[in-house]
C-alpha positions as CSV (number, residue, x, y, z in Angstrom):
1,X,10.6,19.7,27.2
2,X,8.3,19.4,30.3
3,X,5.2,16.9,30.5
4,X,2.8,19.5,29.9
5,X,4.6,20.1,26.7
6,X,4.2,16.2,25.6
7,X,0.7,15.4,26.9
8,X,0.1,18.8,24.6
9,X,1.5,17.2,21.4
10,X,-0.2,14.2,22.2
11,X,-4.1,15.4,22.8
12,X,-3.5,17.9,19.4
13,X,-2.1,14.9,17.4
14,X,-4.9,13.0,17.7
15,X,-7.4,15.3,17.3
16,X,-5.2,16.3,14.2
17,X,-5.2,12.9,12.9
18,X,-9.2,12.4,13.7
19,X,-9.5,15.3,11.4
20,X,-7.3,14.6,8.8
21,X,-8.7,11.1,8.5
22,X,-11.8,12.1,8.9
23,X,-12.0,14.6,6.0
24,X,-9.7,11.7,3.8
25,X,-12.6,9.5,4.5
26,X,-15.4,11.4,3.1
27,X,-13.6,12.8,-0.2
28,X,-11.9,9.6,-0.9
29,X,-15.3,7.8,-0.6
30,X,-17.3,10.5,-2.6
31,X,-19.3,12.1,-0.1
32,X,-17.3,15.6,-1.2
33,X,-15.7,16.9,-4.3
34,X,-13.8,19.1,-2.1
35,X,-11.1,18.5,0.6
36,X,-9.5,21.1,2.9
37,X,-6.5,19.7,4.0
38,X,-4.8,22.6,4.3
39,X,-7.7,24.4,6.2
40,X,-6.8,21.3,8.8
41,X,-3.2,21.8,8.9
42,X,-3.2,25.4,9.9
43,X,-5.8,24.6,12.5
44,X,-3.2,22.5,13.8
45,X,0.2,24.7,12.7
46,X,1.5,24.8,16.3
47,X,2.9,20.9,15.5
48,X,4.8,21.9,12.9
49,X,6.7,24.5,15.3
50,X,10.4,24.2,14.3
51,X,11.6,24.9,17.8
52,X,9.1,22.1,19.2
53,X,10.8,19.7,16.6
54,X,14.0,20.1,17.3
55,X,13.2,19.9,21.5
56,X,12.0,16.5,20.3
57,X,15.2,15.3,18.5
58,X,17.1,16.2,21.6
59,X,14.6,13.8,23.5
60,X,14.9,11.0,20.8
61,X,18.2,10.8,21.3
62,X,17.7,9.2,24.7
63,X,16.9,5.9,22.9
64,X,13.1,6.2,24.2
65,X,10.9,5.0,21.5
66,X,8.4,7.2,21.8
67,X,9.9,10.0,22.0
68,X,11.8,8.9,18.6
69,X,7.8,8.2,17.4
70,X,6.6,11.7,18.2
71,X,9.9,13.2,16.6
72,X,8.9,11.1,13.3
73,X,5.1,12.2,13.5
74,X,5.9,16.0,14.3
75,X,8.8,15.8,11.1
76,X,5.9,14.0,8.7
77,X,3.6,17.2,10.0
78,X,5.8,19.6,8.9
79,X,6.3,18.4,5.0
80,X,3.3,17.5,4.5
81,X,1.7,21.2,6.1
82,X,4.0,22.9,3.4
83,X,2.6,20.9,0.6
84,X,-1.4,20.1,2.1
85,X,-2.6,23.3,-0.3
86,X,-1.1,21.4,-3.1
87,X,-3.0,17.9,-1.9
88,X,-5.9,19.3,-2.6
89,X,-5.5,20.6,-5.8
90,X,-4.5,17.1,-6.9
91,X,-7.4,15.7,-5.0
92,X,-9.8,18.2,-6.5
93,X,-8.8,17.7,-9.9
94,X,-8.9,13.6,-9.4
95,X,-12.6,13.9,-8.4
96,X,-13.5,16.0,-11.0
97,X,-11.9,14.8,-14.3
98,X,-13.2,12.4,-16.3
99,X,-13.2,10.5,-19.8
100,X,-15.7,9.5,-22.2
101,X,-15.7,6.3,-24.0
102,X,-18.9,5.4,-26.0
103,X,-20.9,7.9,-24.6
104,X,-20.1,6.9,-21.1
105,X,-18.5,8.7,-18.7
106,X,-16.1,7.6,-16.9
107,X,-14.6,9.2,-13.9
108,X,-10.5,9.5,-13.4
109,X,-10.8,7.7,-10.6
110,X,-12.4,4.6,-12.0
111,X,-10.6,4.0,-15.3
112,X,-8.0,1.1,-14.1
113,X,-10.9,-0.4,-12.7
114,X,-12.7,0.0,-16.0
115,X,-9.4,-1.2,-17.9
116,X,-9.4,-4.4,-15.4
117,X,-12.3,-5.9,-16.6
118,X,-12.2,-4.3,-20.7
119,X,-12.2,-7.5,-22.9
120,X,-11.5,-5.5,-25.8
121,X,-8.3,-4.1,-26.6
122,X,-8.9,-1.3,-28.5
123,X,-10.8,0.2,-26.0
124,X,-8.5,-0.5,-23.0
125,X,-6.1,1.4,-25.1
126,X,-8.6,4.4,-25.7
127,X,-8.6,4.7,-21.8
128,X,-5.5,4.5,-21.4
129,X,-4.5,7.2,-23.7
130,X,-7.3,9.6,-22.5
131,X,-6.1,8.8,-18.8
132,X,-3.3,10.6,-20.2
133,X,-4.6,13.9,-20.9
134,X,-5.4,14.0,-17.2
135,X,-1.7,12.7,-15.8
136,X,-0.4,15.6,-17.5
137,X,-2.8,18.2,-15.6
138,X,-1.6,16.9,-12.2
139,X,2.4,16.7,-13.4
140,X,3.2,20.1,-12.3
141,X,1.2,20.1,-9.3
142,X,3.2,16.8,-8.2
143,X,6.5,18.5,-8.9
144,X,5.9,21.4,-6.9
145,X,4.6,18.9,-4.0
146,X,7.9,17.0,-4.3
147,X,10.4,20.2,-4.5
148,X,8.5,21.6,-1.3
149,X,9.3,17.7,0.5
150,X,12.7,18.1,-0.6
151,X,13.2,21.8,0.9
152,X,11.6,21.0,4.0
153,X,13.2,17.8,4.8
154,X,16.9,19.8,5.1
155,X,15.0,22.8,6.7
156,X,14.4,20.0,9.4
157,X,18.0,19.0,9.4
158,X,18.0,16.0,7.5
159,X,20.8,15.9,4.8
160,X,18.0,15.0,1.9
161,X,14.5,13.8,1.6
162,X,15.4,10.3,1.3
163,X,17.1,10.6,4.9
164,X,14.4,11.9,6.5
165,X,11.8,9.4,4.6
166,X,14.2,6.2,5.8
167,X,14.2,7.5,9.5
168,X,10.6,8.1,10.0
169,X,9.8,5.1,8.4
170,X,12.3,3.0,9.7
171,X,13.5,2.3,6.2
172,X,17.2,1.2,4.8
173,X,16.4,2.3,1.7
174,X,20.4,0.5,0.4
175,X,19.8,-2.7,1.7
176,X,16.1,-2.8,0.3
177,X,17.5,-1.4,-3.0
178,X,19.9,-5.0,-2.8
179,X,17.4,-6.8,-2.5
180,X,14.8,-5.5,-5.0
181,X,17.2,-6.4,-7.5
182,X,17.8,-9.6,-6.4
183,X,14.0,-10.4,-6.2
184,X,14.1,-9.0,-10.5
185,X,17.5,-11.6,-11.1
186,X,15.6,-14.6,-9.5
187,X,12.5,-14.1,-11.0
188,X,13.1,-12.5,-14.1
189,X,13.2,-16.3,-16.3
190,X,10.3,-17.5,-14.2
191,X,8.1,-14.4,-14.7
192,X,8.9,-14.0,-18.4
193,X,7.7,-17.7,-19.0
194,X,4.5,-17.6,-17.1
195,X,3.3,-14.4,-18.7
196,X,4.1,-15.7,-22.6
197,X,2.7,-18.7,-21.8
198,X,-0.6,-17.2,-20.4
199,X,-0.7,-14.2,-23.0
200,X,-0.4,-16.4,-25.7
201,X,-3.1,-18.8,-24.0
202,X,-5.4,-16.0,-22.9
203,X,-5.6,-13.0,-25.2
204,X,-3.6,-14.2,-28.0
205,X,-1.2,-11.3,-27.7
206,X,2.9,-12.0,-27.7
207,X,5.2,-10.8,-25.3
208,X,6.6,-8.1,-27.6
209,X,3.1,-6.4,-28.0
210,X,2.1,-6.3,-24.0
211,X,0.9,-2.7,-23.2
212,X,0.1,-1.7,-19.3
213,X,-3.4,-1.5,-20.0
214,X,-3.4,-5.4,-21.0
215,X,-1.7,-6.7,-18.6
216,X,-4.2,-5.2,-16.0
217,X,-6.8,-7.2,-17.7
218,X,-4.9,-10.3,-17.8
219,X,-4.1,-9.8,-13.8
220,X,-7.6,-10.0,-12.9
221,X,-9.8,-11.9,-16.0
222,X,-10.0,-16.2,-16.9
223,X,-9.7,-18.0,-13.9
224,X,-8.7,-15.1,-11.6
225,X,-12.4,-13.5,-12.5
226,X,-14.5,-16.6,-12.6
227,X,-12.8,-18.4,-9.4
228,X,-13.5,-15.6,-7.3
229,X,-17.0,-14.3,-7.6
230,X,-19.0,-10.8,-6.6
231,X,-20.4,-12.1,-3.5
232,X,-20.7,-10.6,1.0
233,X,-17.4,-11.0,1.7
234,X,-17.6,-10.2,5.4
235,X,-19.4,-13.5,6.2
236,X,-16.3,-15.2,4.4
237,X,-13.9,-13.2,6.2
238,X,-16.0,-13.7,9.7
239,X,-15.4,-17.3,8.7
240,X,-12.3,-18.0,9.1
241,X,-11.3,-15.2,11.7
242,X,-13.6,-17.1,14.0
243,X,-11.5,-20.4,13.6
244,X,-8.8,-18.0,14.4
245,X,-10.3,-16.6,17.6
246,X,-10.2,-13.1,15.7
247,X,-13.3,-11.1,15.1
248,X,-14.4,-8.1,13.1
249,X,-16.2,-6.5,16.1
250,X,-18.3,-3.3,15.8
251,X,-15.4,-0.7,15.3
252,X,-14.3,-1.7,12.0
253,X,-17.1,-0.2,9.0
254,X,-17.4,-1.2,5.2
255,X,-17.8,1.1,2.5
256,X,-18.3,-0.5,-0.9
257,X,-20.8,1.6,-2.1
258,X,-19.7,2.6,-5.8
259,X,-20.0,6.9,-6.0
260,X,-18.6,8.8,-9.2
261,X,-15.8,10.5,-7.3
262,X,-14.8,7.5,-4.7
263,X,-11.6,6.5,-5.4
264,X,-11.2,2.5,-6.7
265,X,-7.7,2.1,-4.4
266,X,-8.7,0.0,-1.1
267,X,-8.4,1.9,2.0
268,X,-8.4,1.5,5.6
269,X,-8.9,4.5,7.4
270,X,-8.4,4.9,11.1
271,X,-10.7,7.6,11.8
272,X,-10.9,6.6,15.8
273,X,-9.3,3.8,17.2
274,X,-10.4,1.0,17.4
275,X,-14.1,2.5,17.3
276,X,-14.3,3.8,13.6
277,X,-11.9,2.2,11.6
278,X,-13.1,2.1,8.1
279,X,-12.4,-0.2,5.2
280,X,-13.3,1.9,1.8
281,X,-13.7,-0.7,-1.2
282,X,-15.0,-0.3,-4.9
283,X,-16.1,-3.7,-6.2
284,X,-15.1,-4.5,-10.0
285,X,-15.6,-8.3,-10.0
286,X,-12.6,-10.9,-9.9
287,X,-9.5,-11.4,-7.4
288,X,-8.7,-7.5,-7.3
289,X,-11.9,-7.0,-4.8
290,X,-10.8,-10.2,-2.6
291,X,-6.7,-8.8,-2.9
292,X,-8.0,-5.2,-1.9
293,X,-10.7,-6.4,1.1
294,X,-8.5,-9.0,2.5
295,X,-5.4,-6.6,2.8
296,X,-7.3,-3.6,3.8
297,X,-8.9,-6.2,6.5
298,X,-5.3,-6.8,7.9
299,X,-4.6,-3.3,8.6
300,X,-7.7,-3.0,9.8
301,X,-7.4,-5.5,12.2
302,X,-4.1,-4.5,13.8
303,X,-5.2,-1.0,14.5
304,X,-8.9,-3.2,16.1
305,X,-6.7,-4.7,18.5
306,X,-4.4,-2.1,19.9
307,X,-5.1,-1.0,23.7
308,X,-7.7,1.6,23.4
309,X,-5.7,3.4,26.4
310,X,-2.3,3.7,25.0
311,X,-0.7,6.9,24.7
312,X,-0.7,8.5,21.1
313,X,2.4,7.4,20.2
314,X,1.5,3.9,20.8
315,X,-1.8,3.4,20.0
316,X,-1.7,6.3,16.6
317,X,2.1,6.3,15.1
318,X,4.8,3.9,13.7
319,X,7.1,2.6,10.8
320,X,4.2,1.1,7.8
321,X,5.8,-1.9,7.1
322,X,4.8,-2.9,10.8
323,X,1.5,-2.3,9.7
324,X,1.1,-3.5,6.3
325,X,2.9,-6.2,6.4
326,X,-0.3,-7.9,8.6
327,X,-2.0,-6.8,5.3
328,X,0.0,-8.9,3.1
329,X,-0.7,-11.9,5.4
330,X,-4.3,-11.6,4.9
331,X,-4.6,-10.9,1.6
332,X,-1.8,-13.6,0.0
333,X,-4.4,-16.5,2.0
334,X,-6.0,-16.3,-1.3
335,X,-2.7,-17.9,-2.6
336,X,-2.7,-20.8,-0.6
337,X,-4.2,-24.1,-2.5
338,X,-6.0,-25.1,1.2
339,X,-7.5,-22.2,2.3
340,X,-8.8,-21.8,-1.5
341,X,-10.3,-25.2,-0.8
342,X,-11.4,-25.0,2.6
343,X,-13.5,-20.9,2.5
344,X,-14.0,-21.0,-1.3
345,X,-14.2,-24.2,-2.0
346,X,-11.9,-24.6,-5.2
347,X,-9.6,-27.2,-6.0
348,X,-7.2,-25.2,-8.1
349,X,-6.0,-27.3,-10.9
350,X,-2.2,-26.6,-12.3
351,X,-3.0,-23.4,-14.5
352,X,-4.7,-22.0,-11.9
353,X,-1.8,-22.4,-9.1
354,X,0.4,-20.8,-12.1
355,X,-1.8,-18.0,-12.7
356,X,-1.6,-16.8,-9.0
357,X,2.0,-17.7,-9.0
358,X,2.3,-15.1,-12.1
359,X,0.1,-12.8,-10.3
360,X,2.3,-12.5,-7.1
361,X,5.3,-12.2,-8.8
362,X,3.8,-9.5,-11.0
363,X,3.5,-7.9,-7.6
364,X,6.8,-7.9,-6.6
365,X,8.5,-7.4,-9.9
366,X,6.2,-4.2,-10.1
367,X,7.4,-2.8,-6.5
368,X,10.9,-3.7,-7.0
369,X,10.8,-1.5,-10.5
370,X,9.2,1.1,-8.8
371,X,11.5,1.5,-5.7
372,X,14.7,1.2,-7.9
373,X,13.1,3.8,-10.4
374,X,12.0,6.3,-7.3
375,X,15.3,6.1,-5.9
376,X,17.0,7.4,-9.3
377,X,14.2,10.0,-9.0
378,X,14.7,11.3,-5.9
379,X,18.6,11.1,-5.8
380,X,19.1,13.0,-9.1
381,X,18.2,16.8,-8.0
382,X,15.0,17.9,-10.8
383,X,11.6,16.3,-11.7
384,X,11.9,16.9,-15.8
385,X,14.7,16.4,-18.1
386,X,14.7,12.4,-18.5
387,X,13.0,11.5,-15.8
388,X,9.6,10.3,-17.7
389,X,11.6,8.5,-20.1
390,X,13.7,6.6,-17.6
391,X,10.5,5.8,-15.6
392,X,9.0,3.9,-18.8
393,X,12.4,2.4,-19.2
394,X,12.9,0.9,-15.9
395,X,9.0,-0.3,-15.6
396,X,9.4,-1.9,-19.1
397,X,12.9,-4.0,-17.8
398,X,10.3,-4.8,-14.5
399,X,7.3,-5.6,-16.0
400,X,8.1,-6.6,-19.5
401,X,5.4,-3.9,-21.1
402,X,4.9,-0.7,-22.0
403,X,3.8,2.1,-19.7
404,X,3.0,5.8,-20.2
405,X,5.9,8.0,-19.0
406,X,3.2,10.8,-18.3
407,X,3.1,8.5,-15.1
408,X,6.4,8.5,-14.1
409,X,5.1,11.1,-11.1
410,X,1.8,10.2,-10.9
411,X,2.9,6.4,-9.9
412,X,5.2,7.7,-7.1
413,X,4.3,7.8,-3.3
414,X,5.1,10.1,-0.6
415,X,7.7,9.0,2.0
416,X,9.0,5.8,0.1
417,X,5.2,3.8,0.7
418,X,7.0,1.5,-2.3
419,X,9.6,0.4,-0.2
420,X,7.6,-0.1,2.7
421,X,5.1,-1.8,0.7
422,X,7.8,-3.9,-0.6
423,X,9.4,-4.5,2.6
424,X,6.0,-5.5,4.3
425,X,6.0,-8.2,1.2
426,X,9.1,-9.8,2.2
427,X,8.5,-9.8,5.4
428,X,5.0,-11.3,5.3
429,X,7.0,-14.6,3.6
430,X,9.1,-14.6,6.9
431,X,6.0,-14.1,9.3
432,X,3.8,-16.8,7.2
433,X,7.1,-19.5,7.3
434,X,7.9,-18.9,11.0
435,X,3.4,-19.1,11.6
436,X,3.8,-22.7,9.8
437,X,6.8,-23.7,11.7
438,X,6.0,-22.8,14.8
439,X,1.8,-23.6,14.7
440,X,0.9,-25.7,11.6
441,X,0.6,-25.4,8.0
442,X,-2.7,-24.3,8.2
443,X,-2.0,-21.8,10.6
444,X,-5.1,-20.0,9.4
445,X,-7.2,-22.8,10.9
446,X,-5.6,-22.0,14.8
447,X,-6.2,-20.3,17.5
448,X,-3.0,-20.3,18.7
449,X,-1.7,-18.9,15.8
450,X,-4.9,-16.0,16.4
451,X,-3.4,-15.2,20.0
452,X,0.1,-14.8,18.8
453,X,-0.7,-12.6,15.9
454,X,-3.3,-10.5,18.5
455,X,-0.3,-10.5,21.3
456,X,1.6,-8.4,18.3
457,X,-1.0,-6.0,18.1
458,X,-2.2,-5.4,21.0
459,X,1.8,-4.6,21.5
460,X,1.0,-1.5,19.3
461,X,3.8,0.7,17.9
462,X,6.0,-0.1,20.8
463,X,7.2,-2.9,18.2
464,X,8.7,-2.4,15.3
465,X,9.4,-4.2,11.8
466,X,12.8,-4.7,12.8
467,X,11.2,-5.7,16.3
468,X,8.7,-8.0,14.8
469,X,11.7,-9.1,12.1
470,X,14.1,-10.4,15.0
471,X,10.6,-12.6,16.1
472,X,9.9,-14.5,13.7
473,X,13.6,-14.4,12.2
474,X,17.2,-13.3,12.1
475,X,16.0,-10.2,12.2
476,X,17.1,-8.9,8.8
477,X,14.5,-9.4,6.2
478,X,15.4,-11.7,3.8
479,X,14.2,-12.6,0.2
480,X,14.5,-16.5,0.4
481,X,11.0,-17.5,2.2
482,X,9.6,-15.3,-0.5
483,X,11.1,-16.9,-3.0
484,X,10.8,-20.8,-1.5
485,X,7.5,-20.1,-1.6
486,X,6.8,-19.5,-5.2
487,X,8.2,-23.0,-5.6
488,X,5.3,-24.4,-3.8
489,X,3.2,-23.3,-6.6
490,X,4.9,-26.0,-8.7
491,X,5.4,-29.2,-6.5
C-alpha cells in the first residue's frame, strides 16, 4: 500500500467520522426524527473495500501502531456499513415511540429518567411495563443487527465476533471475564447489606420485593437528590479545572436543552476535534445529572487536548477504555468526601458516604452482570431460545432485582462497550491511587497532577490502555485499588 493510498483513507475517515458524528448529534439531541446513517456509509463505501482491509492487516503486522489503528477503524467500518440501515430503524423507532401515563406523554427516550425520580411505586411499575411494549418492537431489528456483526466479522477473517471486538478494542475479554467475577464474590456480602439496609430505611420495600424500576429510584432520590441540586454546572466544573491548570476552552459545547426525541443517555460527541466537541445532557435533578456531566466532561477533555495536527489515526481512533477511563476519573470526584466539601460544600455524614458507596458498587456489580451475561450471548450461536430468560437470571444474581427479559438485547452494546466500560472502571482506581501517590491526596487541587493528566492526552491514541496501564501500574489492571477503595467509605 503506497502513501497515496494512506493519506486517502485518512482525509475520507475524517470526513466520514465528521459526518457520522455530525448527523448522531442532531438526532440524538432532537433536532431530527430521522437519521440516515446508511445514506452516510455508502457515501463513504470505498472504506469498507475488502481488498483495502486486508492490504491493511498485512501493514499491521509490522508492529506500527497506526497502521494496526487504521486496520481496527477500516474493520469497525465494515460491520457497522452492513448493519447502518438497520441503526436507523432502531433510531427511528426510539424517537418516535412513546407511553402515556396519566394523560401524559412520555417519550421512549425519557421513561428511565421519568422512573429515576417516580416516588410512587405503582406508577414506576406502569412505565416500566409499557417500556416493554416498545423493547419488543426493536427485538428483531437488534437480532438481525447482531447476526449481520457476526457474519461480517469472519467475512473479515476474524474466527468470531468476539475476536474481532477484543482486537479493535484492545480487549481480553478472558481475563476481564476473571475479574468481573471476582469484583461479584468480593462485593456480593457488602452490596446485599447496604441495599437492605437502605431499602428498608428509604422506601420501606424488602430485598425480596426489589423490581429494576425501584432500584433506579433509590440510585438517584434521599440524599443523592437533595445533596446535589439542579444548578450551572459549568461554573462548578470551571472551578476546579482551573486549580488544575485545565480549562473548558471554546471547542467543547453544552447541550442540556430538554427536546421530546433527545435521548436522556449523556454524550460526548466529537464532531471536530478539538473545535466542536459536544457534551449532550438531559437534566432530571439529583446525582445522575452530576455522574452524566462530569464523565461526559472527561471524554470531552481528552479529545480538547489532543494535537490538533496529528494524523487521523492519532488524533480520531483508539481502544475506548483509553478514553473513558478519564471519564470515570471525573465523574467518581463526586465520591470523594473532600472534594464534596471543598466545590459543593457538604460534609457528608455516615449514611451519606454509604449511600455513594452503595451507588458505586451498584455500578460495577451492574457491568460485571452485564459482560458475564453478553459473553454467554455472543458465544452461544442464536439470539432466541433462552436467551431472555438467562439475561433476567444473571442480572437478578448481579443486581439482586428483577429485570424485564424483553431487555436482554436492548441492554447490550456493540463491540463489547460493557467490557470496556468496565475495564475503564478498574482502571480509573489504578490511575486515581498512583495520582495520590505520586501528587497528593487531593490530587484534584494540583497543577501538577493537571500537566500529567494533559501530557497523556495530548499523547493521543499513540498510547494505549495497556500503555497508560504499565504508567501508573504493573501494567495489568487489577481489581484491588478498586476494591481498597470502597473501604475508605467506612474508616
Amino acid at each position: 500500500m503506497d502513501s497515496g493510498t494512506l493519506n486517502e483513507i485518512r482525509q475520507k475517515g475524517e470526513a466520514f467520522l465528521k459526518a457520522l458524528n455530525g448527523e448522531l448529534l442532531d438526532h440524538l439531541c432532537g433536532l431530527k426524527k430521522e437519521s440516515k446513517l446508511k445514506e452516510i456509509y455508502n457515501s463513504y463505501r470505498e472504506l469498507g473495500d475488502y481488498d483495502l482491509f486486508f492490504e491493511m492487516v498485512k501493514l499491521s503486522n509490522e508492529q506500527e501502531r497506526g497502521f494496526k489503528l487504521i486496520r481496527d477503524f477500516l474493520a469497525r467500518f465494515t460491520v457497522e456499513s452492513r448493519f447502518a440501515c438497520f441503526k436507523d430503524q432502531i433510531l427511528r423507532i426510539e424517537a418516535g415511540e412513546e407511553i402515556t401515563l396519566d394523560k401524559k406523554h412520555i417519550p421512549y427516550r425519557a421513561i428511565i429518567a421519568e422512573i429515576k425520580k417516580e416516588p410512587l411505586r405503582v406508577k414506576r411499575e406502569e412505565m416500566y411495563i409499557k417500556r416493554d411494549s416498545i423493547l419488543t418492537k426493536l427485538t428483531p431489528i437488534l437480532i438481525q443487527i447482531f447476526e449481520t456483526a457476526h457474519e461480517t466479522s469472519r467475512e473479515l477473517g476474524f474466527p468470531d465476533y468476539l475476536q474481532l471486538c477484543a482486537e479493535i478494542e484492545e480487549l481480553n475479554l478472558y481475563e476481564l471475564e476473571k475479574q468481573a467475577r471476582t469484583l461479584l464474590n468480593d462485593t456480593e456480602y457488602l452490596y446485599r447489606d447496604l441495599l437492605r439496609w437502605f431499602l428498608k430505611k428509604k422506601m420501606a420495600l424488602k430485598l425480596t420485593e426489589l423490581k429494576a424500576y425501584d432500584l433506579h429510584y433509590l440510585l438517584n432520590s434521599f440524599e443523592l437528590r437533595e445533596n446535589f441540586p439542579q444548578i450551572e454546572l459549568k461554573p462548578l466544573a470551571e472551578a476546579f479545572l482551573k486549580e488544575m491548570g485545565l480549562e473548558i476552552g471554546k471547542g467543547i459545547l453544552l447541550d442540556f436543552e430538554k427536546r421530546n426525541t433527545k435521548t436522556v443517555n449523556a454524550l460526548c460527541i466529537p464532531v471536530e476535534i478539538p473545535n466542536k466537541i459536544v457534551i449532550v445532557g438531559y437534566p432530571i435533578g439529583g446525582v445522575y445529572d452530576y455522574e452524566s456531566f462530569f464523565h461526559s466532561l472527561g471524554v470531552a477533555l481528552y479529545y480538547r487536548y489532543k494535537e490538533p495536527e496529528d494524523p487521523f489515526e492519532f488524533k480520531r481512533l483508539g481502544d475506548s477504555a483509553s478514553v473513558k477511563v478519564f471519564g470515570c476519573l471525573f465523574r467518581n470526584l463526586l465520591f470523594q468526601p473532600k472534594w464534596l466539601k471543598r466545590y459543593l460544600q457538604l460534609k457528608p455524614g455516615t449514611d451519606f458516604l454509604q449511600f455513594l458507596c452503595l451507588k458505586m458498587i451498584s455500578d460495577v456489580r451492574y457491568l460485571s452482570g452485564k459482560l458475564l451475561y453478553e459473553l454467554l450471548l455472543h458465544r452461544n450461536n442464536g439470539f432466541y431460545n433462552d436467551k431472555p430468560d438467562l439475561y433476567r437470571q444473571m442480572l437478578k444474581e448481579a443486581m439482586l432485582c428483577e429485570y424485564s427479559k424483553d431487555e436482554y438485547l436492548n441492554d447490550m452494546d456493540l463491540f463489547f462497550r460493557t467490557a470496556t466500560e468496565l475495564k475503564a472502571y478498574i482502571m480509573e482506581a489504578q490511575l486515581k491511587t498512583f495520582l495520590r501517590e505520586r501528587f497528593d491526596e487531593e490530587w484534584w487541587r494540583e497543577k501538577k497532577a493537571g500537566d500529567f493528566i494533559k501530557r497523556i492526552w495530548e499523547e493521543g491514541s499513540r498510547l494505549s490502555s495497556k500503555d497508560l496501564s504499565s504508567m501508573i501500574g504493573s501494567g495489568d489492571i487489577q481489581t484491588e485499588p478498586f476494591l481498597a477503595f470502597l473501604q475508605e467509605f467506612f474508616r
